[in-house]
C-alpha positions in Angstrom: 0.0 0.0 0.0 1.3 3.5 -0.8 1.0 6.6 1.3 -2.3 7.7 -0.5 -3.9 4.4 0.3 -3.0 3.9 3.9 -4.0 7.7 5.1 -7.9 6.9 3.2 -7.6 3.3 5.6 -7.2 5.5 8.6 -10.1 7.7 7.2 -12.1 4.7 6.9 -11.7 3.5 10.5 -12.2 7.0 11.8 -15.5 7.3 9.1 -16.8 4.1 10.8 -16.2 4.6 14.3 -18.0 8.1 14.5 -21.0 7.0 12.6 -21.5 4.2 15.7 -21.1 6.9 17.8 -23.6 8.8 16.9 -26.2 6.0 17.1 -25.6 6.2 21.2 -28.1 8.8 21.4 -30.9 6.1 21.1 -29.8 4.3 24.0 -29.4 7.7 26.9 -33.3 6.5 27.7 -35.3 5.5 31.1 -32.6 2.6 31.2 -29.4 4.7 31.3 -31.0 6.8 34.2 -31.7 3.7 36.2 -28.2 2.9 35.6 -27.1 6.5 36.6 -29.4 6.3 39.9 -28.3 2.8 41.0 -24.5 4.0 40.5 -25.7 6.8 42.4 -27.0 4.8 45.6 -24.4 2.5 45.8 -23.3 2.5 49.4 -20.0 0.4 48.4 -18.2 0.1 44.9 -19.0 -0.1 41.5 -17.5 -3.3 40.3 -16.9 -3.6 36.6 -16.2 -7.0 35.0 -15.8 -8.4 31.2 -13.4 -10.2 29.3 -11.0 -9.7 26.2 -11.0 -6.1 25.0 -14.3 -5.4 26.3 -12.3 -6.3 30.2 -9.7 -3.5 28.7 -12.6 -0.9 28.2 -14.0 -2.0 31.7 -10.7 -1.4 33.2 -10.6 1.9 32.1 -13.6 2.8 33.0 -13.5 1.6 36.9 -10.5 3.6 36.4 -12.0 6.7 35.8 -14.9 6.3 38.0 -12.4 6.1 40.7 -10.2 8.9 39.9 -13.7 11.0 39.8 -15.4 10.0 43.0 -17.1 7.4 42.3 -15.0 4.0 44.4 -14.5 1.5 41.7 -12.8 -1.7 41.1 -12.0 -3.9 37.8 -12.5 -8.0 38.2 -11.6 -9.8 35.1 -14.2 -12.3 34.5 -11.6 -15.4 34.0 -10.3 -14.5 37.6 -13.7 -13.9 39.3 -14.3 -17.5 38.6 -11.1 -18.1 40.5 -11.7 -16.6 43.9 -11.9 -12.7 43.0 -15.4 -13.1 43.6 -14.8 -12.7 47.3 -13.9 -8.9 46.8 -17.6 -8.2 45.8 -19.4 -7.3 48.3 -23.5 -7.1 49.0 -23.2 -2.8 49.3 -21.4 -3.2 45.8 -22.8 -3.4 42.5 -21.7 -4.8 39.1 -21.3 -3.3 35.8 -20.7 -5.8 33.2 -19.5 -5.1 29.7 -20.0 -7.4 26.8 -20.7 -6.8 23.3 -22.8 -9.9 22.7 -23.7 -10.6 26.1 -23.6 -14.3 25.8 -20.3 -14.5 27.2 -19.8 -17.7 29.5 -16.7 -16.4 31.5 -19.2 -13.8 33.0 -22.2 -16.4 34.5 -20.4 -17.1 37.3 -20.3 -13.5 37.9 -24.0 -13.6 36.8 -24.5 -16.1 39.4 -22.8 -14.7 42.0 -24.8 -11.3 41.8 -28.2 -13.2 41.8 -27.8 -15.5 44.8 -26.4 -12.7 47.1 -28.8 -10.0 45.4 -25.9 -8.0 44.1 -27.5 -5.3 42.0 -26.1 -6.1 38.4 -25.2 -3.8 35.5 -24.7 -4.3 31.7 -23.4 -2.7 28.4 -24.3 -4.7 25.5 -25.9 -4.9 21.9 -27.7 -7.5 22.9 -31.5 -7.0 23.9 -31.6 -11.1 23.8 -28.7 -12.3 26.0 -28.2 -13.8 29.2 -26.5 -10.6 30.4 -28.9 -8.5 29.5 -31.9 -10.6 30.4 -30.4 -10.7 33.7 -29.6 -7.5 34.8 -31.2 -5.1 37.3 -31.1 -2.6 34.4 -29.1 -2.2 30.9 -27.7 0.1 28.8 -28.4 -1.5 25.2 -26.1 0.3 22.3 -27.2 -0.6 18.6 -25.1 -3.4 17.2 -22.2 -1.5 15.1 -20.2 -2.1 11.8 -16.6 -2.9 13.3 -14.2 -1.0 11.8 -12.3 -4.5 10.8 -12.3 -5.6 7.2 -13.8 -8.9 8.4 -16.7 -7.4 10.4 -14.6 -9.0 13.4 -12.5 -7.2 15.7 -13.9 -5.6 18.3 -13.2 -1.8 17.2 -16.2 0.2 16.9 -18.2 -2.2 19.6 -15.1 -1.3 22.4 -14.9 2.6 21.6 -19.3 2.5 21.8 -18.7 0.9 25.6 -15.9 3.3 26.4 -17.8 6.6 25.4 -21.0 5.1 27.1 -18.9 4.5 30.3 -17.2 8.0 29.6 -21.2 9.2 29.7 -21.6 7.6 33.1 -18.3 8.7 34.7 -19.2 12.1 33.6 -23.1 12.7 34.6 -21.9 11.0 38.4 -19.1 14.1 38.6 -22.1 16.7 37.7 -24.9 15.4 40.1 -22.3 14.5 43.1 -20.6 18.4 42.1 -17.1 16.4 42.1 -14.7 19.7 42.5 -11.0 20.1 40.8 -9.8 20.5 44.4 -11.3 16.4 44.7 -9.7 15.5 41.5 -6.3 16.6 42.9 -7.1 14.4 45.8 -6.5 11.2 43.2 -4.2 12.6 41.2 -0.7 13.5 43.0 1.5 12.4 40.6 2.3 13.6 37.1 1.5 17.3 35.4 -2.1 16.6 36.3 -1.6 16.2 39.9 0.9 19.0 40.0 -1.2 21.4 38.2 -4.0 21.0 40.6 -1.8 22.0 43.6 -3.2 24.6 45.9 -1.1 28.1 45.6 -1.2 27.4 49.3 0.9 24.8 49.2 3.9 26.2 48.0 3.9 30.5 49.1 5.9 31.9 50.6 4.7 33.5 54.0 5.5 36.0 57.0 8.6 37.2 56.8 9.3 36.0 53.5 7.0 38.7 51.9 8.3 41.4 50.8 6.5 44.2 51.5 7.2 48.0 52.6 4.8 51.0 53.1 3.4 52.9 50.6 5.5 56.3 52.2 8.6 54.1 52.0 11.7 56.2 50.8 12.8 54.1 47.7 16.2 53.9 49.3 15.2 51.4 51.8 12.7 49.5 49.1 15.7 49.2 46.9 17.3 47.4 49.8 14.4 45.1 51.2 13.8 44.6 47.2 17.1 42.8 46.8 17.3 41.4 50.5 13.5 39.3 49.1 15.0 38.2 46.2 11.6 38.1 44.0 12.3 40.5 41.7 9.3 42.7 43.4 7.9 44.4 46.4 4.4 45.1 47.3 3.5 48.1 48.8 0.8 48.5 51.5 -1.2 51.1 53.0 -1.4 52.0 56.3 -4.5 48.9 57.0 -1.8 46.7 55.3 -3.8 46.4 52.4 -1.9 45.4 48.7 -2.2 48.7 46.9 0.8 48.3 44.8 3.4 46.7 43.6 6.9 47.6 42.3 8.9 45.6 39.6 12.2 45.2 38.0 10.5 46.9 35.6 9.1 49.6 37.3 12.7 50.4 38.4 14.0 50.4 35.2 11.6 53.3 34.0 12.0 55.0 36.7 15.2 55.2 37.2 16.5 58.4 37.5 19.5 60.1 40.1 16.3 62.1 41.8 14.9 57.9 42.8 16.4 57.3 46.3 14.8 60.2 47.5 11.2 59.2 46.2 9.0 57.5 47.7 6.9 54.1 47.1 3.9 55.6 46.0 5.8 57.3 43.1 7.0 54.8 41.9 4.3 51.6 41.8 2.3 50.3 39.1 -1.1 50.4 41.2 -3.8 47.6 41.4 -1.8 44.9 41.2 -3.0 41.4 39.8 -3.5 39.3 42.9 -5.0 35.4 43.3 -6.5 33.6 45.9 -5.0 31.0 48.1 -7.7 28.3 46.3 -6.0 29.3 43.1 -4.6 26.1 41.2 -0.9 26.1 40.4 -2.1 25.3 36.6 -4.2 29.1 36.9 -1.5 30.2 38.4 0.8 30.1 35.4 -1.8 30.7 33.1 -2.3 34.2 34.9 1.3 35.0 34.8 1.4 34.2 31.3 -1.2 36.0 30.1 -0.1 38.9 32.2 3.8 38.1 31.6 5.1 38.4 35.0 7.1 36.2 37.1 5.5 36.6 41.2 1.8 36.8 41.9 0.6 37.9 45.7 -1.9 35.7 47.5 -4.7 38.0 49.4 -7.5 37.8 51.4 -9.7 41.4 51.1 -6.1 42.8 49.4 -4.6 41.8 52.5 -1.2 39.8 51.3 -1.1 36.6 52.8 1.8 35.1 50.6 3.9 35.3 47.4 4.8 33.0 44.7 7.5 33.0 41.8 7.2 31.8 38.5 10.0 29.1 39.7 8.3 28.0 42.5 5.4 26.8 40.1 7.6 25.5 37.2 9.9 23.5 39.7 7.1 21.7 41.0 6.0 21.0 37.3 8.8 19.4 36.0 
């Protein structure tokens, strides 16, 4: 195959795929809310079970349920049959993925969930299976075109359960209002998790700030300037409030013989952009980018609370 012919494969796939996935609409109905509410009620965790590359999709998506508040745990089918059946318990309840729903690795599961009245779950294509038949509720997507030249490979059928159990994960963070402050909870590692550190985690405090009065001769602020090391001061009134704040760069324009003798106020750029101590690190650099400076104050009602540097933020990001 030449270049031409392998990029219109791709297409094809791609063509394929998003047709099936617009035929989910048809099944967000009375049975996907049921599914939604039981998910919702569950006093322990959502269990989710399948086999072959539909146990891949269901692994993902206990995996995402859990990093979004919603206490989740993948069994493989095979294994359940093998003793993991003793880490589902009766406040649990099972989601069970299979495209044709007849699969026999899952009855014992199937079993399982009926004799100890274990709410049970299902994503299939099949209206007519075991699985389905069986189920407390189920969430029935149309049969798809897979996008395999043999009709046989699960392709389109695995990204249908994957966006359907993207649906589920998603409509359980709206009603239970799971917060980015939550989601950095499960997420301290990587960018992700750094990005969703507090700024309160990392400012600088006390007698770390640098900060002089607004009536300051610019002789001493010169001096407590370089003593802080942030490349700024703020200045604050006489109720310690953050009315200003003076730069590098403020410096540079001002500078003048006639500087030493002025004072503070003379010299600041006024209204100073200033962030909360709820304010993500990821915000955080967004601001100073936008705004292309290096140190950001913390406040509470202008007061300055803290101060952090572009470094502080990056070094945690790397």
């Amino acid at each position: 195959m030449n270049k031409k012919q392998i990029l219109l494969e791709a297409r094809k796939v791609l063509d394929i795929e998003l047709k099936s996935i617009k035929s989910i609409t048809s099944c967000l109905n009375q049975e996907f809310y049921k599914v939604i509410n039981q998910l919702l009620h569950t006093k322990g965790r959502v269990i989710v079970t399948g086999i072959g590359k539909s146990g891949h999709i269901a692994n993902k998506i206990s995996a995402t349920l859990s990093s979004t508040g919603t206490p989740s745990h993948f069994i493989h089918a095979t294994e359940a049959s093998h003793g993991d059946l003793g880490g589902i318990t009766k406040n649990d309840t099972i989601l069970a993925l299979s495209n044709s729903g007849q699969t026999h690795e899952l009855n014992d599961i199937i079993n399982y969930s009926k004799r100890f009245n274990i709410p049970l779950l299902s994503i299939t294509s099949n209206k007519n299976s075991i699985l389905y038949k069986k189920s407390n509720y189920g969430i029935v997507f149309k049969k798809p075109l897979e996008a395999c030249p043999n009709n046989l490979a699960p392709t389109s059928s695995t990204t249908l359960m994957l966006v359907i159990g993207d649906a589920i994960a998603v409509t359980l963070i709206k009603i239970k209002g799971f917060k980015k402050s939550q989601f950095s909870n499960f997420h301290p590692g990587g960018n992700l998790g750094k990005d969703l550190v507090r700024v309160i985690d990392l400012m600088h405090t006390k007698n770390s700030l640098p900060l002089v009065n607004v009536k300051e001769k610019m002789s001493n602020v010169l001096i407590k300037m370089t003593q802080k090391s942030f490349g700024c001061i703020g200045v604050i009134n006489a109720s310690r409030k953050l009315i200003g704040i003076i730069t590098d760069g403020d410096l540079r324009r001002s500078m003048c013989k006639e500087i030493i003798n002025k004072k503070a106020e003379d010299v600041m750029t006024k209204k100073p952009t200033t962030i909360d101590v709820n304010t993500l690190v990821g915000e955080a650099i967004n601001i100073m980018n936008t705004n292309k400076i290096t140190s950001l104050f913390i406040c509470k009602n202008k007061i300055p609370l803290g101060i952090v540097h572009i470094h502080d933020l990056l070094r945690l990001s790397t």
